[in-house]
BABA-651735 format. One line per field, with one value per residue (C-alpha): x negated, y, z negated; residue in three letters. Coordinates in steps of 0.02 Angstrom, whole numbers, plus 50000, padded with zeros to 5 digits. Layout:
<pts>
X: (X_...)
Y: (Y_...)
Z: (Z_...)
residu: (ALA_...)
</pts>
This chain:
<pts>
X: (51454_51278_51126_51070_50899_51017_51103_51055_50987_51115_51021_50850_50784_50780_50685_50528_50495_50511_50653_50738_50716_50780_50925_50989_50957_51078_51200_51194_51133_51038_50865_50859_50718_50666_50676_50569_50411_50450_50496_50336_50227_50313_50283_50132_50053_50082_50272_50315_50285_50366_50521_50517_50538_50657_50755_50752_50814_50979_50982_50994_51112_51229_51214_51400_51432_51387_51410_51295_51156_51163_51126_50968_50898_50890_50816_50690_50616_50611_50499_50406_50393_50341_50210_50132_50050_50029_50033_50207_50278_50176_50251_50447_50411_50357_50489_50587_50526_50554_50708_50832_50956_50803_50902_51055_50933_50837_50986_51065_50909_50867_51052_51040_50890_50895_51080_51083_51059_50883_50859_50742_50691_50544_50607_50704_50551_50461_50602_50606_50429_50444_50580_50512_50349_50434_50553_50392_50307_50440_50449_50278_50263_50405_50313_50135_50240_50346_50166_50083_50235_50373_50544_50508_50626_50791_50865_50677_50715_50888_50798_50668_50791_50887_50740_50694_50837_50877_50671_50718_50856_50744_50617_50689_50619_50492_50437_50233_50221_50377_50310_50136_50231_50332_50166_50083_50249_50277_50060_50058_50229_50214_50047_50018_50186_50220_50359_50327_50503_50523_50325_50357_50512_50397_50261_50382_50460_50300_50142_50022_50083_50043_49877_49825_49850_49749_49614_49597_49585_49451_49328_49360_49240_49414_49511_49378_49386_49549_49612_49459_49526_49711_49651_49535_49693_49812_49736_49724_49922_49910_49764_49867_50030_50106_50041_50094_50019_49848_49860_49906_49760_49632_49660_49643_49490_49422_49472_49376_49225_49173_49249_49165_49036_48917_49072_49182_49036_49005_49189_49191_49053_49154_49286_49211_49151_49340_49420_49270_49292_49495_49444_49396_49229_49241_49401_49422_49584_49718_49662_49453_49504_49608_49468_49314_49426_49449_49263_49235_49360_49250_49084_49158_49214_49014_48960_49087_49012_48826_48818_48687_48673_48874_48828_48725_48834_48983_48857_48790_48979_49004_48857_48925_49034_48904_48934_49095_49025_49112_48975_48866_49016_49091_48922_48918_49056_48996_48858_48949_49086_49110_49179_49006_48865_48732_48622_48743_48739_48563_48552_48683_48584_48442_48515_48576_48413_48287_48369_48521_48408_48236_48305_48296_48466_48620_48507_48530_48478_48536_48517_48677_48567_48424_48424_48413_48306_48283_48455_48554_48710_48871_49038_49130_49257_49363_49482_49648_49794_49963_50059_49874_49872_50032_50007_49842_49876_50066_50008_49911_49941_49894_49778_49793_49673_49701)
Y: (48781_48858_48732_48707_48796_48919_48972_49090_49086_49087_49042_49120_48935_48943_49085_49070_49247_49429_49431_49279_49422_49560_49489_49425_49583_49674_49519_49584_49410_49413_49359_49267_49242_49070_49102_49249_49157_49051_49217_49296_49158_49135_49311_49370_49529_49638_49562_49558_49779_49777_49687_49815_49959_49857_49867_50052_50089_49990_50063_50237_50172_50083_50199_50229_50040_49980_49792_49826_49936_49820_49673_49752_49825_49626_49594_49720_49667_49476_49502_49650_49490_49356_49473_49552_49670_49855_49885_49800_49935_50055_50025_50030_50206_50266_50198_50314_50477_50463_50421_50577_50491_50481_50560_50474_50322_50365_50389_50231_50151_50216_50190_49986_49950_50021_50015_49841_49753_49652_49482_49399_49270_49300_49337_49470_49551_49535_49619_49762_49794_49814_49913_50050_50014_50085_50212_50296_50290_50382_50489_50548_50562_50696_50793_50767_50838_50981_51024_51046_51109_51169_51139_51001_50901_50933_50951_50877_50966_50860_50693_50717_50727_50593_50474_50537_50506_50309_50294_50341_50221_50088_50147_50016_49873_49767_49734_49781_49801_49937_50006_50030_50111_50233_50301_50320_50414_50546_50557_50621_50717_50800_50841_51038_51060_51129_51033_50873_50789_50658_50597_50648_50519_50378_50415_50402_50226_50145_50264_50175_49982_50033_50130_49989_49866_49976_49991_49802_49785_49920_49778_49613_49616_49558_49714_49819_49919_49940_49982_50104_50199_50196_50285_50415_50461_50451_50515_50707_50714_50624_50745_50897_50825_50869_50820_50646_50588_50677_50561_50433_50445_50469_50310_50221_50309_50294_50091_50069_50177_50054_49894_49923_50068_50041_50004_50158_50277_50221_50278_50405_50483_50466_50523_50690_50728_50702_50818_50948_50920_50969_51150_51300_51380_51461_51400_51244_51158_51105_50917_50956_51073_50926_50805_50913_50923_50740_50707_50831_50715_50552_50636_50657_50463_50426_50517_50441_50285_50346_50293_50406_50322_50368_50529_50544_50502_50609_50752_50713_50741_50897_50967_50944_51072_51197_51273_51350_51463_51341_51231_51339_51368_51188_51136_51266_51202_51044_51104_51201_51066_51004_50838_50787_50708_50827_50715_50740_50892_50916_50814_50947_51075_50999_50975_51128_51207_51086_51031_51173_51342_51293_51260_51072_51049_50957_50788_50669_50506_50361_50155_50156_50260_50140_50012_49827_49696_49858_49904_50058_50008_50078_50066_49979_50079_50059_50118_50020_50063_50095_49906_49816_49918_49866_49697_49667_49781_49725_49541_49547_49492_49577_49496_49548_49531_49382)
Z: (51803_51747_51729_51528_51626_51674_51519_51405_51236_51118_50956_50895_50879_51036_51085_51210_51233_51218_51355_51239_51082_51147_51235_51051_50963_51103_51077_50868_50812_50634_50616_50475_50373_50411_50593_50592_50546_50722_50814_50742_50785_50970_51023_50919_50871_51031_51072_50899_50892_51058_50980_50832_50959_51047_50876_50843_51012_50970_50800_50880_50989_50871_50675_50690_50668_50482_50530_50682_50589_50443_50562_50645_50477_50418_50560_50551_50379_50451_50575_50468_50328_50438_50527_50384_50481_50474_50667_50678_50547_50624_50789_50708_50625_50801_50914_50755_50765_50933_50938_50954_50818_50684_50570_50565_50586_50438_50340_50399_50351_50184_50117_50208_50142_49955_49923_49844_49705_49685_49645_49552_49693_49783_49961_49873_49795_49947_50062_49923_49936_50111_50112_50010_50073_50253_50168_50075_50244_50334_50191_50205_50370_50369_50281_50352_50515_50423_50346_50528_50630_50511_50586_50711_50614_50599_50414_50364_50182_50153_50223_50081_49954_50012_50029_49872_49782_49840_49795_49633_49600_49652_49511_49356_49457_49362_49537_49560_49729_49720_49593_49669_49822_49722_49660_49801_49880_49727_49709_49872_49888_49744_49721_49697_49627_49470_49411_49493_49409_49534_49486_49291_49297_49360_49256_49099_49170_49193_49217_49064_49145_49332_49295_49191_49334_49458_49345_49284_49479_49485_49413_49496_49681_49782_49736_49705_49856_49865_49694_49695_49856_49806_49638_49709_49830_49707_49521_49557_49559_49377_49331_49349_49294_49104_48914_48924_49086_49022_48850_48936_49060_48901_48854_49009_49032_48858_48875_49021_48997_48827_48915_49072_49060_49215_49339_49260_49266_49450_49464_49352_49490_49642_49559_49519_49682_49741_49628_49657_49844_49849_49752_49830_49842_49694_49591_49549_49574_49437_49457_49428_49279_49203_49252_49168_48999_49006_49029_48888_48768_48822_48749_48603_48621_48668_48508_48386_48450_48442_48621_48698_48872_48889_48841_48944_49101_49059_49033_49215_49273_49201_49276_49466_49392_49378_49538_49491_49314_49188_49151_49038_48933_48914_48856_48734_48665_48640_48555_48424_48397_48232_48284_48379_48304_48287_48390_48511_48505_48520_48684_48738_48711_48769_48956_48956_48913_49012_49155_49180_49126_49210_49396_49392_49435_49345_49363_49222_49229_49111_49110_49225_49366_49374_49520_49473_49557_49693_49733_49664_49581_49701_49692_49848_49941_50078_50215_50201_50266_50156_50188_50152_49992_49937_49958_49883_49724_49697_49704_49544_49385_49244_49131_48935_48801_48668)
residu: (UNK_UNK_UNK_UNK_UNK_UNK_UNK_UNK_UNK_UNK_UNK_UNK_UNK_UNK_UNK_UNK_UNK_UNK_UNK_UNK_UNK_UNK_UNK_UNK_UNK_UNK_UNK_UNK_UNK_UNK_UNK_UNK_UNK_UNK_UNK_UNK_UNK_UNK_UNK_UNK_UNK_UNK_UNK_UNK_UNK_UNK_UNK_UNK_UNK_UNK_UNK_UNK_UNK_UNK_UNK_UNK_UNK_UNK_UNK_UNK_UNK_UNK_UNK_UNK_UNK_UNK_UNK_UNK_UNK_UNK_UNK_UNK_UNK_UNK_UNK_UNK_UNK_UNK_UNK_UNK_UNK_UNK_UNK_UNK_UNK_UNK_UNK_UNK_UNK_UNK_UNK_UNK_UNK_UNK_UNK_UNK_UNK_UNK_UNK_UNK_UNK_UNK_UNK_UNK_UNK_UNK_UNK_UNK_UNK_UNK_UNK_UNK_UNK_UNK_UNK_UNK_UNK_UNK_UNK_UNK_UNK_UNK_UNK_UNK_UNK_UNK_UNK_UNK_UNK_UNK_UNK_UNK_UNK_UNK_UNK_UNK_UNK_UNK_UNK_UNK_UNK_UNK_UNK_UNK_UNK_UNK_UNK_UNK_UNK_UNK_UNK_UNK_UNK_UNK_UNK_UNK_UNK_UNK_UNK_UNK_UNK_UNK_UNK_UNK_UNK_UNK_UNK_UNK_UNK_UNK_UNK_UNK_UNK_UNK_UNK_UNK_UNK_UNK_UNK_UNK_UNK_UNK_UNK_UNK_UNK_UNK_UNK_UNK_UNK_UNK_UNK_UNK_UNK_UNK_UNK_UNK_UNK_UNK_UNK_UNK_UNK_UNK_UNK_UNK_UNK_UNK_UNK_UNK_UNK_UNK_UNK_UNK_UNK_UNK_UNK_UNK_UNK_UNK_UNK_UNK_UNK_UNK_UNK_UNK_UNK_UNK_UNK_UNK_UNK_UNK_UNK_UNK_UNK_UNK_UNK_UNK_UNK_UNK_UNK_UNK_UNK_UNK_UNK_UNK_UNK_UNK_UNK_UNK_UNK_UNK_UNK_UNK_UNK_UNK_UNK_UNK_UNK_UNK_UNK_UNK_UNK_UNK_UNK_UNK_UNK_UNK_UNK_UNK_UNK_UNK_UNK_UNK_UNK_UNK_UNK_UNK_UNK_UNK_UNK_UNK_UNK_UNK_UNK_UNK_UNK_UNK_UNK_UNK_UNK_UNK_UNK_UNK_UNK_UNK_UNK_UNK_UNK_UNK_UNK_UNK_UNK_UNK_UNK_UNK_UNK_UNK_UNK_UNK_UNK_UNK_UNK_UNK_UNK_UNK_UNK_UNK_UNK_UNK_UNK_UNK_UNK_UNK_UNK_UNK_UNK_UNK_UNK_UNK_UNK_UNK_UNK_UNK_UNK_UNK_UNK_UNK_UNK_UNK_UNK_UNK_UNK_UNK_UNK_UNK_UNK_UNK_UNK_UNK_UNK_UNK_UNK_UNK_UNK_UNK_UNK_UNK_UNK_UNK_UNK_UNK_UNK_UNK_UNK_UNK_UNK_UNK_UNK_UNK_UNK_UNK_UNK_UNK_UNK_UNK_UNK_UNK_UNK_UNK_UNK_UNK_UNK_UNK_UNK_UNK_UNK_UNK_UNK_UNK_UNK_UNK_UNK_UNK_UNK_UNK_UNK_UNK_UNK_UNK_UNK_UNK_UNK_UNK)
</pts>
């Protein structure tokens, strides 16, 4: 008869190491998720990716068997939970694409983890979010590959509608952190397409609730950076989607520009040098086009309101346009619009003439440009990855005016 220091682990409570882990995932016993905060903390950072890897080597080994696949997807999302860290998803999706099952992995995966029915508990909304949080990331990484070496993957065009599809059934949550991924997935997807149905679906669902929450976390220092990244990446797919989206965005930006003027301008500047920076040399893309119409739309906001410093800082925008032989003419129309305040359109004409004609360049400088006590007002951004995203955007609550 064996020892008790002989025997082996039967039970993940009773795990010591990575040697314990493994040897229960290849038994098939479920992680729960109580017992993955232990596991988690027992093997840490490094042993905890290695454990993920360990996982998607069985789940290549084993997609045939539902019972089996459904086990190790479970277990997956415990120890993705518990960690909370990028580098342990990080390390799953590339133990995946090198497996030489990925696709009947994927597809194993995507139907297991987005076939069910939600609850309203928080574990369930947590394991949601970091299902599609994964399920986006795969997504996009197919076609980040298929984009640099078309035909790598196998059937790549089928796994993109089938991700696509299960994302999409996913979309009636009420769940913020799903919702923030779904966005980022059909932004990015999408973006360039003509049609864009997947992203016009979304942006029907919930596009004016989401965009709100980004922005209201646009102005609070914690969130700041993030919310102000995730936009920049994510707003040119908006900017050059349908009529609705554009309305929609109007009043977002029209909100936000009187609410918080000095912050949205400071935005409202990087986010012209985005758009301007993903056109061509001489044609500017879909997204700057919709942008510059938008920013013609808040001037006439600025002069309803008699608000010259405004006026002053959407005219400044329009003039990094310049470049590109559409300035002169969008000014011009300013200055001949009936529905601007002939001051308004005077200080139109006046850029156009002074700063524009005589070679000074598209400088214009407002209250919002000065520095205070010595420093130049600057909007904070960031380089987060996707699951850090998620999780500081989809925690917030909205706050609404009384």
């Amino acid at each position: 008869m064996l020892s008790n220091k002989n025997k082996k682990t039967v039970s993940w409570k009773q795990v010591k190491d990575i040697i314990d882990a493994k040897r229960l995932i290849d038994m098939g016993y479920l992680l729960s998720w109580t017992d993955g905060r232990s596991v988690v903390r027992i093997l840490g950072d490094e042993r905890s990716c290695e454990l993920v890897k360990h996982i998607a080597l069985r789940m290549g080994e084993r997609f045939s068997d539902r019972l089996a696949s459904e086990i190790l997807v479970e277990s997956l999302y415990a120890i993705i939970n518990a960690s909370g860290q990028e580098n342990v998803m990080v390390a799953f999706l590339e133990a995946l694409f090198d497996s030489d099952e990925f696709e009947n992995v994927t597809r194993n995966l995507v139907e297991i983890s987005l076939g069910g029915e939600v609850g309203d508990d928080e574990l369930s909304k947590s394991v949601i979010s970091s299902a599609v949080a994964l399920i986006c990331e795969i997504g996009l990484n197919i076609q980040r590959i298929e984009d640099d070496d078309p035909g790598r993957i196998e059937k790549s065009r089928s796994l993109s509608d089938h991700i696509a599809a299960y994302l999409l059934s996913v979309s009636n949550t009420n769940v913020q952190a799903v919702r923030i991924c779904l966005l980022r997935y059909f932004s990015q997807t999408e973006y360039g397409n003509l049609g864009k149905k997947n992203y016009t679906r979304l942006m029907s669902r919930f596009g004016h609730s989401i965009m709100e929450v980004l922005f209201q976390q646009l102005f609070f220092k914690k969130s700041e950076k993030v919310a102000a990244q995730f936009l920049l990446e994510n707003l040119p797919c908006a900017l050059e989607s349908g009529g609705d989206s554009q309305r929609m965005l109007h009043e977002i930006f029209k909100q936000y520009m009187l609410k918080e003027s000095e912050r949205f301008c400071l935005f409202m500047h990087e986010l012209g040098s985005h758009v301007i920076s993903l056109s061509q040399e001489n044609e500017l893309c879909p997204a700057a086009l919709s942008y510059a119409r938008h920013l013609i739309a808040l001037y006439k906001v600025a002069s309803d309101l008699g608000h010259k410093d405004l006026g002053r800082e959407v005219l400044q925008e329009l003039y990094k346009f310049a470049p590109f032989g559409d300035c002169a003419a969008w000014i011009r129309s300013l200055e001949s619009s009936a529905e601007i305040r002939k001051i308004f359109r005077e200080l139109a004409q006046d850029y156009r003439v002074k700063v524009v004609q005589s070679g000074k360049g598209g400088k214009v400088i407002s209250q919002f440009r000065v520095s205070k006590r010595g420093r130049k007002p600057s909007l904070s951004k960031g380089d987060f990855g996707f699951l850090e995203q998620v999780t500081t955007l989809g925690e917030y609550e909205v706050r609404y005016s009384a």
